[in-house]
N, CA, C, O and CB atoms as a CASP TS submission, in Angstrom:
PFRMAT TS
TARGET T0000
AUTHOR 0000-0000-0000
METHOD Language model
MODEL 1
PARENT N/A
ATOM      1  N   UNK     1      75.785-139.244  94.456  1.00  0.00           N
ATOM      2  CA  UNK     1      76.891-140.027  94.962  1.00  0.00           C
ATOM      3  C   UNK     1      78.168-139.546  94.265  1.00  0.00           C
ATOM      4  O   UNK     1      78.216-139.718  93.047  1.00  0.00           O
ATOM      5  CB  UNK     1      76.652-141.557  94.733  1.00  0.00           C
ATOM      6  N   UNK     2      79.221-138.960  94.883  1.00  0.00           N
ATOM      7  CA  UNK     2      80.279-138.541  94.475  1.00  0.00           C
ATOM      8  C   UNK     2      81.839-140.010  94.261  1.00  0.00           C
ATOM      9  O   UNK     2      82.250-140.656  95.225  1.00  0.00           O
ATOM     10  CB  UNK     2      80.437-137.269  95.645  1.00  0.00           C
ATOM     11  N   UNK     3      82.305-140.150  93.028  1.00  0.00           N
ATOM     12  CA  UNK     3      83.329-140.635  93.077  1.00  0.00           C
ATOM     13  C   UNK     3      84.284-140.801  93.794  1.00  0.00           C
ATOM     14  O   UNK     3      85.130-139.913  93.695  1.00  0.00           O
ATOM     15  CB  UNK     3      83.593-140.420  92.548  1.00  0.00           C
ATOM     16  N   UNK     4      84.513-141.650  94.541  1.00  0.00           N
ATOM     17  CA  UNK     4      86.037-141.877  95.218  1.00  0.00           C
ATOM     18  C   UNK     4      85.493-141.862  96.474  1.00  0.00           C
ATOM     19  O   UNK     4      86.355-141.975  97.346  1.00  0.00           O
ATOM     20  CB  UNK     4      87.369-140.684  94.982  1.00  0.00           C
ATOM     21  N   UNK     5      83.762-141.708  97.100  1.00  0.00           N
ATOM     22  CA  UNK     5      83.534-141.927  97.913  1.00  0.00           C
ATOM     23  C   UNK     5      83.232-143.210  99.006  1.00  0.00           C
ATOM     24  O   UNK     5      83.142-144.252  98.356  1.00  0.00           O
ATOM     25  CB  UNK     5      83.098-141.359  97.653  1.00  0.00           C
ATOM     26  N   UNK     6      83.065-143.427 100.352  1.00  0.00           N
ATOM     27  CA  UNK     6      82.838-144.739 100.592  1.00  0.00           C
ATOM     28  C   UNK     6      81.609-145.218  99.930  1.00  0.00           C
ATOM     29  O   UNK     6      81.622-146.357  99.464  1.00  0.00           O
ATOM     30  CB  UNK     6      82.801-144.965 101.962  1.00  0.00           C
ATOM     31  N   UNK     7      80.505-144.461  99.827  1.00  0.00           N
ATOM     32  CA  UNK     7      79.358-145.250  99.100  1.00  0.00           C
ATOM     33  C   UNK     7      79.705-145.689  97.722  1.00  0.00           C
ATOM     34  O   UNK     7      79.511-146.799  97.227  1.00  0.00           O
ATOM     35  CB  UNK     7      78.071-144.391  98.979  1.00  0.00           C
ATOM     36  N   UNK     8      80.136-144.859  97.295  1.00  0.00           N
ATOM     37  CA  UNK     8      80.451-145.414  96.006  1.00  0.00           C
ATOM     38  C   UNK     8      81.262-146.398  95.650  1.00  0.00           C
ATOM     39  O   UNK     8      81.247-146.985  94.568  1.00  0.00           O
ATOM     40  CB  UNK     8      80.816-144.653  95.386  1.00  0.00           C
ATOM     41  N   UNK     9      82.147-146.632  96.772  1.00  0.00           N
ATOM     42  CA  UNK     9      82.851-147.879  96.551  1.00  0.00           C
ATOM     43  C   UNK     9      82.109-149.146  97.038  1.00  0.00           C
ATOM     44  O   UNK     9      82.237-150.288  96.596  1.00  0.00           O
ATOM     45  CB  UNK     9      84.168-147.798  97.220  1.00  0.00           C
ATOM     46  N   UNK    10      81.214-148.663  98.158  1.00  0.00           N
ATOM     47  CA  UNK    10      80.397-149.979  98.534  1.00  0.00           C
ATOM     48  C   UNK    10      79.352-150.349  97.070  1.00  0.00           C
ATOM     49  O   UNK    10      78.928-151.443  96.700  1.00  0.00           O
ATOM     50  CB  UNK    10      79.295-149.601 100.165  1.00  0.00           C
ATOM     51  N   UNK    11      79.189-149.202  96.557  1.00  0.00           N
ATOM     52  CA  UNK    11      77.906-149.831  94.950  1.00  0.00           C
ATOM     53  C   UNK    11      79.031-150.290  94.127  1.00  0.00           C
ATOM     54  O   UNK    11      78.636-151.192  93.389  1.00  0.00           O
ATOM     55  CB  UNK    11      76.697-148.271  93.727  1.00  0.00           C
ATOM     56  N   UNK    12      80.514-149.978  93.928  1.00  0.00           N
ATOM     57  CA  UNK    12      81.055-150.701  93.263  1.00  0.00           C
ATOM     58  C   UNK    12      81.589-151.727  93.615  1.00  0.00           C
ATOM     59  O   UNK    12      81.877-152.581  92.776  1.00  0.00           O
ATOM     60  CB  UNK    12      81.619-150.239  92.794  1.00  0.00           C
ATOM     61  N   UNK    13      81.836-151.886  94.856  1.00  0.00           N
ATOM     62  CA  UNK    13      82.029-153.491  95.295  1.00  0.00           C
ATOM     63  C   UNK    13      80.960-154.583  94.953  1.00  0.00           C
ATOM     64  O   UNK    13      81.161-155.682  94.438  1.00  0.00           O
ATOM     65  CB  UNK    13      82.118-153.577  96.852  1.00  0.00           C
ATOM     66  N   UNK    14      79.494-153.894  95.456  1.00  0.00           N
ATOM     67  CA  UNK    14      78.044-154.449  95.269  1.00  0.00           C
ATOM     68  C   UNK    14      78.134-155.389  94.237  1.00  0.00           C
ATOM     69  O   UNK    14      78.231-156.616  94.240  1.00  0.00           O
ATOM     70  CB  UNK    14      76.940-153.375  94.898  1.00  0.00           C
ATOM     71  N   UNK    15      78.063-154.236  93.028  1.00  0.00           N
ATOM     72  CA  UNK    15      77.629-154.417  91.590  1.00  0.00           C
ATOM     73  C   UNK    15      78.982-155.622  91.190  1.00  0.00           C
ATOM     74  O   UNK    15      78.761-156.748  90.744  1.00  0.00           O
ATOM     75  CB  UNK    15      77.620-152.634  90.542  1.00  0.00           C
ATOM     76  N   UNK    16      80.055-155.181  91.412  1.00  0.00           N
ATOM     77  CA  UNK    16      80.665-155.924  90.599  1.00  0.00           C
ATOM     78  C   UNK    16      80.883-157.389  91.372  1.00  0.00           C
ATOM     79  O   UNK    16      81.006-158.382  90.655  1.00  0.00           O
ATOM     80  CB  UNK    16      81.922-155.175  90.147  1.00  0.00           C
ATOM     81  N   UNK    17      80.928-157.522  92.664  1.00  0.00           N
ATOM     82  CA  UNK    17      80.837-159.101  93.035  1.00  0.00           C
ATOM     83  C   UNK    17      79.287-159.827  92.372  1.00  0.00           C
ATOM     84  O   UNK    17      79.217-160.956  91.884  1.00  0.00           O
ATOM     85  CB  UNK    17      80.856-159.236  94.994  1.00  0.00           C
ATOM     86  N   UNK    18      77.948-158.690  92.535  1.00  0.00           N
ATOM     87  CA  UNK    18      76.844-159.722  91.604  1.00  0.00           C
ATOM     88  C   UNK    18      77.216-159.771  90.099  1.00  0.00           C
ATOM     89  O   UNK    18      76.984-160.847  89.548  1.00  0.00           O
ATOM     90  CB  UNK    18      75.138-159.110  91.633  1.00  0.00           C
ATOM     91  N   UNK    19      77.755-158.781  89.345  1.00  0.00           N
ATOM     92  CA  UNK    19      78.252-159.536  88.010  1.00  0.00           C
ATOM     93  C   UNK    19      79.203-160.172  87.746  1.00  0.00           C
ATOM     94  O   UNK    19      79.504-160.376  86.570  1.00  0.00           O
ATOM     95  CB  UNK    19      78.398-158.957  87.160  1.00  0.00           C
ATOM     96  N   UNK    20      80.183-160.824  89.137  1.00  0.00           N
ATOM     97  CA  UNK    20      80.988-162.094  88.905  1.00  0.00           C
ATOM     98  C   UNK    20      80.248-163.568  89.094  1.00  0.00           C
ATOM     99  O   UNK    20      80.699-164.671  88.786  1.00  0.00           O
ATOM    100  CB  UNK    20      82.185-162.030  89.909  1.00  0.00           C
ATOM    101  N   UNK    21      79.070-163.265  89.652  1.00  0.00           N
ATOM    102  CA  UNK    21      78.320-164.511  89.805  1.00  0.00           C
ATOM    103  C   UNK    21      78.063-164.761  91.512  1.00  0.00           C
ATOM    104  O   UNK    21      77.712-165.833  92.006  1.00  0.00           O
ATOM    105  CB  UNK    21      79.248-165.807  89.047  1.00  0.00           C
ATOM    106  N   UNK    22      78.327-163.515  92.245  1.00  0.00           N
ATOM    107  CA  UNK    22      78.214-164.209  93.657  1.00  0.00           C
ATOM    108  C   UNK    22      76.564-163.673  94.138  1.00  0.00           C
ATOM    109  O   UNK    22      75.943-162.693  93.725  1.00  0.00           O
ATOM    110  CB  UNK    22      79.676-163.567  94.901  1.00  0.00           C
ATOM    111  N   UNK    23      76.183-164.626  95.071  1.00  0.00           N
ATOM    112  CA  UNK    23      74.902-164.720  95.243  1.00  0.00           C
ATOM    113  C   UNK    23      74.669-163.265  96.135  1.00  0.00           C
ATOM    114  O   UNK    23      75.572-162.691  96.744  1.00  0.00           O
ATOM    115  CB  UNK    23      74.496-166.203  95.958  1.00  0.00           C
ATOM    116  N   UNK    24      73.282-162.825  96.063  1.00  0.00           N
ATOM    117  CA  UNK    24      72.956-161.903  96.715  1.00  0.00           C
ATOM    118  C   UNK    24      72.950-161.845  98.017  1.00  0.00           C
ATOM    119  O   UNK    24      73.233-160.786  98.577  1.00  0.00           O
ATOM    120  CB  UNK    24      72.096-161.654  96.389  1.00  0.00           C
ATOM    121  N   UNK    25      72.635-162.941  98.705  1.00  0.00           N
ATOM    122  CA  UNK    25      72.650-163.358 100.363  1.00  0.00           C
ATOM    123  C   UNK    25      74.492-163.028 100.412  1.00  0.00           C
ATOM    124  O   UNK    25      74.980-162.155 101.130  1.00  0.00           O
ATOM    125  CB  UNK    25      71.994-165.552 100.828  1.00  0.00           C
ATOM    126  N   UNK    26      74.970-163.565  99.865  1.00  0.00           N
ATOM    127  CA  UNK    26      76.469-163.772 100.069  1.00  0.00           C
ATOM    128  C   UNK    26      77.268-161.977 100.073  1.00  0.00           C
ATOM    129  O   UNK    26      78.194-161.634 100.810  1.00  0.00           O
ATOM    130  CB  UNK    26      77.102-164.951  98.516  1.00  0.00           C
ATOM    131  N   UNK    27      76.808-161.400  99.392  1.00  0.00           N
ATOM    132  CA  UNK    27      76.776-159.728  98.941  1.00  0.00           C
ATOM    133  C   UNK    27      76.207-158.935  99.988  1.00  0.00           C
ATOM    134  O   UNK    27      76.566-157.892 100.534  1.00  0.00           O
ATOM    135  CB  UNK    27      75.838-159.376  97.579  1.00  0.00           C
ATOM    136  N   UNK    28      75.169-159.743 100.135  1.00  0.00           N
ATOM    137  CA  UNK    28      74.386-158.504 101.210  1.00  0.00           C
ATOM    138  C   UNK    28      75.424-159.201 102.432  1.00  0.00           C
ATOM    139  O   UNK    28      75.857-158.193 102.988  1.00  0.00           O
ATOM    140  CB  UNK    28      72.062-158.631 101.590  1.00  0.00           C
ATOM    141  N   UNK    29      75.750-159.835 102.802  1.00  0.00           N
ATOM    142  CA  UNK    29      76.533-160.521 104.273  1.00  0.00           C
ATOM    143  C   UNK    29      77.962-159.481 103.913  1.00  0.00           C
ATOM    144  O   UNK    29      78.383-158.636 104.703  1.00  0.00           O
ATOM    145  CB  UNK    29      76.953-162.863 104.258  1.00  0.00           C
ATOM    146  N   UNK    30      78.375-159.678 102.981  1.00  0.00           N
ATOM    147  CA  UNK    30      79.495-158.538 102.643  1.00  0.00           C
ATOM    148  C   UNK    30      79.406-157.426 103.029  1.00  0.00           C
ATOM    149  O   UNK    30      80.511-156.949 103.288  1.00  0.00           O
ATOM    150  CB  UNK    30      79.704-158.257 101.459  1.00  0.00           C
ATOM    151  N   UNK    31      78.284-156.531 103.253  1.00  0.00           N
ATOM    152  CA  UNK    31      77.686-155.381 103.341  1.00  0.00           C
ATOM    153  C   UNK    31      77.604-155.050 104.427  1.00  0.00           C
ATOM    154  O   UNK    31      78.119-154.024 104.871  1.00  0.00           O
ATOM    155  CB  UNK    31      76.679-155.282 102.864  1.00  0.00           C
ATOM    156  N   UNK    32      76.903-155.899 105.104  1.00  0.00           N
ATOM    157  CA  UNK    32      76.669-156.066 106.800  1.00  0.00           C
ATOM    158  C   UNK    32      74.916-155.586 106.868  1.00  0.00           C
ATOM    159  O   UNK    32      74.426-155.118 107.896  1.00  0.00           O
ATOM    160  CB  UNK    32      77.964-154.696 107.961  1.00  0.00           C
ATOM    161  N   UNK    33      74.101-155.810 105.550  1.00  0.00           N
ATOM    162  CA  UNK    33      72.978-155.839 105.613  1.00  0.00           C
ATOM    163  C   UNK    33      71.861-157.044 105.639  1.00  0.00           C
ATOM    164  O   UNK    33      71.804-158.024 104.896  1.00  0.00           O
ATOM    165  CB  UNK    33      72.901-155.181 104.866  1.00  0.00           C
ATOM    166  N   UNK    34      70.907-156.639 106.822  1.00  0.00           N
ATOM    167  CA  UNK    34      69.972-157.563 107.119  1.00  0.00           C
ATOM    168  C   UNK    34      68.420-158.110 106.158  1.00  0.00           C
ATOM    169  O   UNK    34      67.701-159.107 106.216  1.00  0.00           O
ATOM    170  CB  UNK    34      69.667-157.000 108.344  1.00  0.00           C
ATOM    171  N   UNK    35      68.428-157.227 105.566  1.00  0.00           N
ATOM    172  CA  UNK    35      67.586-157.286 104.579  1.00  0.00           C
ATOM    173  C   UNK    35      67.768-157.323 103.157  1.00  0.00           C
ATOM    174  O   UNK    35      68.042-156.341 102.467  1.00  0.00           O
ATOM    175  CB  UNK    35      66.982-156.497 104.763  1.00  0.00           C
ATOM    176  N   UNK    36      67.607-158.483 102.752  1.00  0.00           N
ATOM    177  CA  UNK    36      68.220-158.459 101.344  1.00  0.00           C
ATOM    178  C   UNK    36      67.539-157.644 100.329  1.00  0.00           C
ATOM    179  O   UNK    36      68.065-157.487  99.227  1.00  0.00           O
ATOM    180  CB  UNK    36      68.282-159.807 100.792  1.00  0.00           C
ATOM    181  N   UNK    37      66.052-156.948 100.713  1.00  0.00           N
ATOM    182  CA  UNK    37      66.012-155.947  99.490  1.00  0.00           C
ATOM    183  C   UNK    37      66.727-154.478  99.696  1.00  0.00           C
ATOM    184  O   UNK    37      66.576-153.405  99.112  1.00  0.00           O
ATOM    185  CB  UNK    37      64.436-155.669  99.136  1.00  0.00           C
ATOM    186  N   UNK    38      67.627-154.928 100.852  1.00  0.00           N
ATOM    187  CA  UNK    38      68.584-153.321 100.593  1.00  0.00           C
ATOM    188  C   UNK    38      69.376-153.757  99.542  1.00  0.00           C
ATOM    189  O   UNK    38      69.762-152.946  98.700  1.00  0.00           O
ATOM    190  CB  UNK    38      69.749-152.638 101.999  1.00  0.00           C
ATOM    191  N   UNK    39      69.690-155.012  99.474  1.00  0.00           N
ATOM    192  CA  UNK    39      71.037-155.100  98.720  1.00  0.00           C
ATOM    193  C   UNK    39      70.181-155.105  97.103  1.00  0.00           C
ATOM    194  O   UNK    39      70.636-154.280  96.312  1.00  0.00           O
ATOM    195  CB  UNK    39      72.184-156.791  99.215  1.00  0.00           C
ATOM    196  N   UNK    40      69.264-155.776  96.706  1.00  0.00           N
ATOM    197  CA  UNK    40      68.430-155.725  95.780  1.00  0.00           C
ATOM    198  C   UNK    40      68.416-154.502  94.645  1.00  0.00           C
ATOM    199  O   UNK    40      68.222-154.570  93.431  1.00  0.00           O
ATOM    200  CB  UNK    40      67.338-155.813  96.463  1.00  0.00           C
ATOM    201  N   UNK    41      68.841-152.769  95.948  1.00  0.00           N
ATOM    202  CA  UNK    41      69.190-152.202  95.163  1.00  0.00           C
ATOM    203  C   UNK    41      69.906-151.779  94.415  1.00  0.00           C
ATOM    204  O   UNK    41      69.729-150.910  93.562  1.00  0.00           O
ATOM    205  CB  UNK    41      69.056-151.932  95.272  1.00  0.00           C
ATOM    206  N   UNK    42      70.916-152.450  94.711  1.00  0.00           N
ATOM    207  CA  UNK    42      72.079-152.367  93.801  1.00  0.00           C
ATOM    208  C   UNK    42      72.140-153.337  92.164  1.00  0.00           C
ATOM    209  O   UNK    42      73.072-153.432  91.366  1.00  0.00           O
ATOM    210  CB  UNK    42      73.300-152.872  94.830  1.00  0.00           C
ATOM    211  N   UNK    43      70.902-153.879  92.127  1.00  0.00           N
ATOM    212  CA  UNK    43      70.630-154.492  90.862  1.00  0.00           C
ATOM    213  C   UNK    43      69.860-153.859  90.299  1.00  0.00           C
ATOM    214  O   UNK    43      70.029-153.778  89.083  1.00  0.00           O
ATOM    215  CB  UNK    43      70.224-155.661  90.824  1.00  0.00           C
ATOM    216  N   UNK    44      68.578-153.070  90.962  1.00  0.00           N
ATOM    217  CA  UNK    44      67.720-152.106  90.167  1.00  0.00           C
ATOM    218  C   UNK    44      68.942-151.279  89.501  1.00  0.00           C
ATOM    219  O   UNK    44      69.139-151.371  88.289  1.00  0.00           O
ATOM    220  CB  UNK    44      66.563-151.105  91.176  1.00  0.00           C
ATOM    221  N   UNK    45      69.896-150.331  90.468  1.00  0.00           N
ATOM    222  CA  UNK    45      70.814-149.148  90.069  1.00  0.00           C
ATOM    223  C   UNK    45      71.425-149.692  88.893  1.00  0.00           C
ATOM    224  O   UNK    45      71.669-148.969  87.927  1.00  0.00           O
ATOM    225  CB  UNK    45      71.942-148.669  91.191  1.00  0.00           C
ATOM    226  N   UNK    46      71.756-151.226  88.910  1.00  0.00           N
ATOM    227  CA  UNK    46      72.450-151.824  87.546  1.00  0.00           C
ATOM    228  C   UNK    46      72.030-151.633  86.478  1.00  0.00           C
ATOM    229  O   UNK    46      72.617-151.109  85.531  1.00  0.00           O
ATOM    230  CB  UNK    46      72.549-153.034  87.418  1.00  0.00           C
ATOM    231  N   UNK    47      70.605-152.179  86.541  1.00  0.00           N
ATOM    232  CA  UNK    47      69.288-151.785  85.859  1.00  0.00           C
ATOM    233  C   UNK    47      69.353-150.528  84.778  1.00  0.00           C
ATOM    234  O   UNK    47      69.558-150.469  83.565  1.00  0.00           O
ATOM    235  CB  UNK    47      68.254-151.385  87.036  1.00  0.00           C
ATOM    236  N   UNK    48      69.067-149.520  85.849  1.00  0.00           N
ATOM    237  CA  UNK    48      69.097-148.218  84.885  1.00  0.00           C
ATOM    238  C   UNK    48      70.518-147.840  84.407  1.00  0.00           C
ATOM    239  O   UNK    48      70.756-147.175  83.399  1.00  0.00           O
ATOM    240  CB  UNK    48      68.496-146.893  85.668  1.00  0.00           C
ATOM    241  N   UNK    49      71.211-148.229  85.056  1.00  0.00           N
ATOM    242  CA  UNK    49      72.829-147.846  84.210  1.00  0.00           C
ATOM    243  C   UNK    49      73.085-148.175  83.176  1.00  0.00           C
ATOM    244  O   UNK    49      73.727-147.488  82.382  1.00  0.00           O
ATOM    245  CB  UNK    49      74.004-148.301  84.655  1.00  0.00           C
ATOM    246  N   UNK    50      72.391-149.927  82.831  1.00  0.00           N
ATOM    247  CA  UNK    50      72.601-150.178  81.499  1.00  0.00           C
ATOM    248  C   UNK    50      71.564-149.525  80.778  1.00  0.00           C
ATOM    249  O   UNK    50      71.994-149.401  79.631  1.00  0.00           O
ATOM    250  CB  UNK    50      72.668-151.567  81.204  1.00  0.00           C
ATOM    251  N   UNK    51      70.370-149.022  80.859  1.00  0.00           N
ATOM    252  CA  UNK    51      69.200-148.600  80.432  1.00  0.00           C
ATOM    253  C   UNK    51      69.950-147.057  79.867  1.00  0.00           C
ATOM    254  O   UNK    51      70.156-146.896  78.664  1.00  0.00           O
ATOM    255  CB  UNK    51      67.885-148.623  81.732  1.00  0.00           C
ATOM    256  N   UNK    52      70.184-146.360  80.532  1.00  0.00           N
ATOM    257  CA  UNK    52      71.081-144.742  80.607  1.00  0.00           C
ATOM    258  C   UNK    52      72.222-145.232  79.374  1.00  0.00           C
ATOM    259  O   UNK    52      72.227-144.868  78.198  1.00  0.00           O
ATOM    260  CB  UNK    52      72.116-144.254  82.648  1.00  0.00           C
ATOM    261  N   UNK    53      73.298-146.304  80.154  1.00  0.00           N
ATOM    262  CA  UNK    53      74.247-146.391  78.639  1.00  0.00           C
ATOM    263  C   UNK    53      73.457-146.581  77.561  1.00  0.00           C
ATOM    264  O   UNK    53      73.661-145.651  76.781  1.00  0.00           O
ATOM    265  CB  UNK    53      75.326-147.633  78.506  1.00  0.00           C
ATOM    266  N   UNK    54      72.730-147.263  77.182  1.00  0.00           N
ATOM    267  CA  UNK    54      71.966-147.553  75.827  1.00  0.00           C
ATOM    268  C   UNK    54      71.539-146.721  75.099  1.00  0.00           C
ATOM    269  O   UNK    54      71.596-146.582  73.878  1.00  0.00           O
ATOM    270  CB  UNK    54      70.983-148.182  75.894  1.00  0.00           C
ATOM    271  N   UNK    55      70.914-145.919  76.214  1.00  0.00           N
ATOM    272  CA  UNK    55      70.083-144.448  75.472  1.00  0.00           C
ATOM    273  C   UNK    55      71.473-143.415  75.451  1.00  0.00           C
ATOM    274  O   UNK    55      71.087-142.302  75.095  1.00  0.00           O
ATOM    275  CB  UNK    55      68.431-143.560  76.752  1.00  0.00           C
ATOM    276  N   UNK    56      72.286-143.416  75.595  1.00  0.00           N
ATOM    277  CA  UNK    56      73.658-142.797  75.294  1.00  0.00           C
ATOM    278  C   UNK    56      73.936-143.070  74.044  1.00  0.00           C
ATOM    279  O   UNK    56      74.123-142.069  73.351  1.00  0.00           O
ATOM    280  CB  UNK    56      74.786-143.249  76.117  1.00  0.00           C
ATOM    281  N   UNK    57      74.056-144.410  73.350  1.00  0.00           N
ATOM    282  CA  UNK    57      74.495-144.731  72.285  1.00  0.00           C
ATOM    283  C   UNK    57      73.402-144.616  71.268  1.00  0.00           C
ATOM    284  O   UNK    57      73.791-144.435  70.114  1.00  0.00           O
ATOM    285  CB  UNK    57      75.075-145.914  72.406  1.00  0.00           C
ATOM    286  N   UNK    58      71.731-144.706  71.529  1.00  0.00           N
ATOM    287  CA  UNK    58      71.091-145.630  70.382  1.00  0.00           C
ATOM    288  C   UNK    58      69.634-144.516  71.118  1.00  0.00           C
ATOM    289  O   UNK    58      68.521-144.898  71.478  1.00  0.00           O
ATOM    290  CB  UNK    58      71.168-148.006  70.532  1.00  0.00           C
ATOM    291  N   UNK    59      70.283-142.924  71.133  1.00  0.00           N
ATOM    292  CA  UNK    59      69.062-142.067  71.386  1.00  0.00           C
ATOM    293  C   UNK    59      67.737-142.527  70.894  1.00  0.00           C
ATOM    294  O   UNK    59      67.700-143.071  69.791  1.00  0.00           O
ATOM    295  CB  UNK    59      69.263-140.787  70.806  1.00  0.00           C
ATOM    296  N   UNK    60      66.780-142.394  71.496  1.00  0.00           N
ATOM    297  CA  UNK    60      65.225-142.714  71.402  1.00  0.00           C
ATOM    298  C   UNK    60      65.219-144.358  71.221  1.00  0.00           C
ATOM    299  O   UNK    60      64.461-144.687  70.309  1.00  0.00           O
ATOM    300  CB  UNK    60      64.402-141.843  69.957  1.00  0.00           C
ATOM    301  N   UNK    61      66.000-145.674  71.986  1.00  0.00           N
ATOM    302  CA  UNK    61      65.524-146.477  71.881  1.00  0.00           C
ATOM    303  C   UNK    61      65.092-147.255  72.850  1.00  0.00           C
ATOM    304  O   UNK    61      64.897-148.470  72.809  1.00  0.00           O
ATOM    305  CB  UNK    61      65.988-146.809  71.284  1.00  0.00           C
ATOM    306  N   UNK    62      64.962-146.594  73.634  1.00  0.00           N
ATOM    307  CA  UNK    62      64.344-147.315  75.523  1.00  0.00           C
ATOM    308  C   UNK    62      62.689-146.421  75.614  1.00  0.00           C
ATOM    309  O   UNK    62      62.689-145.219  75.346  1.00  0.00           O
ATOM    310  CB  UNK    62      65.910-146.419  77.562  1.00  0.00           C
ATOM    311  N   UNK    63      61.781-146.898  75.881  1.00  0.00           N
ATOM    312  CA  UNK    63      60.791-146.771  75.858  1.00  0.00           C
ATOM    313  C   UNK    63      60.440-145.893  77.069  1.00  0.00           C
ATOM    314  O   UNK    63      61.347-145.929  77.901  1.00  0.00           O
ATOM    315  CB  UNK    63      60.316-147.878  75.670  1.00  0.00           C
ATOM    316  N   UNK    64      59.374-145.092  77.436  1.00  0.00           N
ATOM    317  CA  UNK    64      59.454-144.405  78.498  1.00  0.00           C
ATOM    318  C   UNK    64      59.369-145.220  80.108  1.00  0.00           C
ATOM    319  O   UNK    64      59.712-144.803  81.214  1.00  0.00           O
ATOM    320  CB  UNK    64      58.396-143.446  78.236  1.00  0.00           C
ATOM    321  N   UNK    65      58.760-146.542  79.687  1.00  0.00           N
ATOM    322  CA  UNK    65      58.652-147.645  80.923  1.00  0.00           C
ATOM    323  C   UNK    65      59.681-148.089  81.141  1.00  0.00           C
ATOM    324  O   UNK    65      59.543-148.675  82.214  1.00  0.00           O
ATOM    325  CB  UNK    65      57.855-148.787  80.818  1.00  0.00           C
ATOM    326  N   UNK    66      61.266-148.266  80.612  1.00  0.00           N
ATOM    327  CA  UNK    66      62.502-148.638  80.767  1.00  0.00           C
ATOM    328  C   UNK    66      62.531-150.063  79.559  1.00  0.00           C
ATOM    329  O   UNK    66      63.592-150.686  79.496  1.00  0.00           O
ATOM    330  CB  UNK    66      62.797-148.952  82.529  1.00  0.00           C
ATOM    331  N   UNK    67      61.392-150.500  78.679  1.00  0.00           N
ATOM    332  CA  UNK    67      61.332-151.550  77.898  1.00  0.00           C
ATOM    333  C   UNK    67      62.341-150.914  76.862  1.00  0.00           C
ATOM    334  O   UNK    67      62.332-149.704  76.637  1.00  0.00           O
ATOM    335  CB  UNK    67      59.830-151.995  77.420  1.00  0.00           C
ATOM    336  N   UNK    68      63.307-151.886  76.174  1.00  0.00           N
ATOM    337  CA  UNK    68      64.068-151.249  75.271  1.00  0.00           C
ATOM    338  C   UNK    68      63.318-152.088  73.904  1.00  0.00           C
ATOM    339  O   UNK    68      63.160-153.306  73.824  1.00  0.00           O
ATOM    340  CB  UNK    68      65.855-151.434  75.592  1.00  0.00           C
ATOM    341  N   UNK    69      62.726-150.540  72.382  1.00  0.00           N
ATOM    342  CA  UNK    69      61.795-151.105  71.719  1.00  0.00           C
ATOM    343  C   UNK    69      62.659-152.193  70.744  1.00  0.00           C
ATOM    344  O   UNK    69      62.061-152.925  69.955  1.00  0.00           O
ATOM    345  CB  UNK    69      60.898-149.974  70.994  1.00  0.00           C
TER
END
């Protein structure tokens, strides 16, 4: 996914209305998607982003299953 693109602005719209507190039904209707585990993925992608920053800062401390030890 390249910067400054439309997808990328739709995962940054995504992501950042679910970490203001708005509900996922309400997000995915934003989207214009019918199935809410499309939108779902945009919380896994959250997921590993914070998982990726961590292991950026604090090398070898996320476990190979994504458990941080």
């Amino acid at each position: 996914m390249r910067e400054g693109s439309p997808h990328w602005l739709r995962h940054t719209f995504a992501k950042a209305a679910l970490l203001t507190g708005q509900s996922m039904r309400d997000v995915a209707g934003a989207l214009g998607h019918a199935d809410l585990a499309t939108t779902m993925i945009y919380t896994e992608q959250e997921a590993r982003d914070l998982i990726d920053a961590w292991e950026r800062v604090r090398p070898g401390s996320v476990a190979t299953d994504g458990q941080v030890l």
